[in-house]
N, C-alpha and C positions, 0 to 999 in steps of 0.2 A: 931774369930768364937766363938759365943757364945753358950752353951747348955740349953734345957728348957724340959718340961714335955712333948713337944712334938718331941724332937730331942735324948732324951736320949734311946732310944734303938739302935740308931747309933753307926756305929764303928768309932770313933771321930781320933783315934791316924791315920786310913787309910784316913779318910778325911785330915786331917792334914797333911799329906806326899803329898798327889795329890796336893792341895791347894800351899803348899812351891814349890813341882816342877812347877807348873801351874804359880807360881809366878816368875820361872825363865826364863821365856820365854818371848819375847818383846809384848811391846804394839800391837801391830799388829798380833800376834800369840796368843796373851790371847783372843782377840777381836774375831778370827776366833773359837777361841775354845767354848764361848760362844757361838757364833752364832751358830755354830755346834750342841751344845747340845739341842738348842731351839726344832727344830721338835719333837725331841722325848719324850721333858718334854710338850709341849701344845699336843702332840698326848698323851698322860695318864691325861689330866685332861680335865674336862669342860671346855664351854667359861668362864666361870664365874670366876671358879677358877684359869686361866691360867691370864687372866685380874688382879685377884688377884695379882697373884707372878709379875708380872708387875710392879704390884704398889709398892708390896712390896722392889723390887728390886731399884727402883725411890728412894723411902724413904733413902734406905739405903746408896744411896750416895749423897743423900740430907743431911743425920746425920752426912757422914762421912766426908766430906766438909764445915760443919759447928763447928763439933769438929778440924779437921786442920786450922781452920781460928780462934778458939778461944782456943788457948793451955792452959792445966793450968787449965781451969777454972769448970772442970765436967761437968756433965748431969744435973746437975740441974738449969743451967743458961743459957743450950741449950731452941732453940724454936722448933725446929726440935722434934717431939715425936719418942724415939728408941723405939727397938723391946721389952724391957719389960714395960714401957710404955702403948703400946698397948696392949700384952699380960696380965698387970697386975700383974707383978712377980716383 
């Protein structure tokens, strides 16, 4: 979990607990928990911006997939573009 200029007003140590618990529950219990959360995160945004976090979310296990296929080697011999990248940090 990374922080940026748009995440830092966040309380990171309580994401960071949910996140570890949320990590100890099985694939199939993570899966529903997501799903779970979906209605209520596209019910507070636009189409636009919910399509967004979509994508966003795509990317990110597009990156994270492609950093475990290539150990070792950083970000900068990934082709996948991460989140500072995009964001330009």
């Amino acid at each position: 979990m990374t922080t940026s200029s748009r995440t830092d007003w966040m309380n990171h140590p309580e994401l960071r607990r949910l996140v570890d618990n949320a990590n100890r529950l099985t694939l199939a219990e993570r899966l529903t928990l997501v799903k779970g959360l979906i209605p209520g995160i596209a019910d507070e945004q636009t189409t636009e911006q919910f399509a967004a976090f979509v994508e966003e979310i795509k990317l990110k296990g597009n990156r994270f997939n492609e950093a475990k296929a290539h150990p070792g080697e950083g970000r900068a011999t990934r082709s996948v573009p991460g989140e500072r990248d995009i964001e330009a940090r």
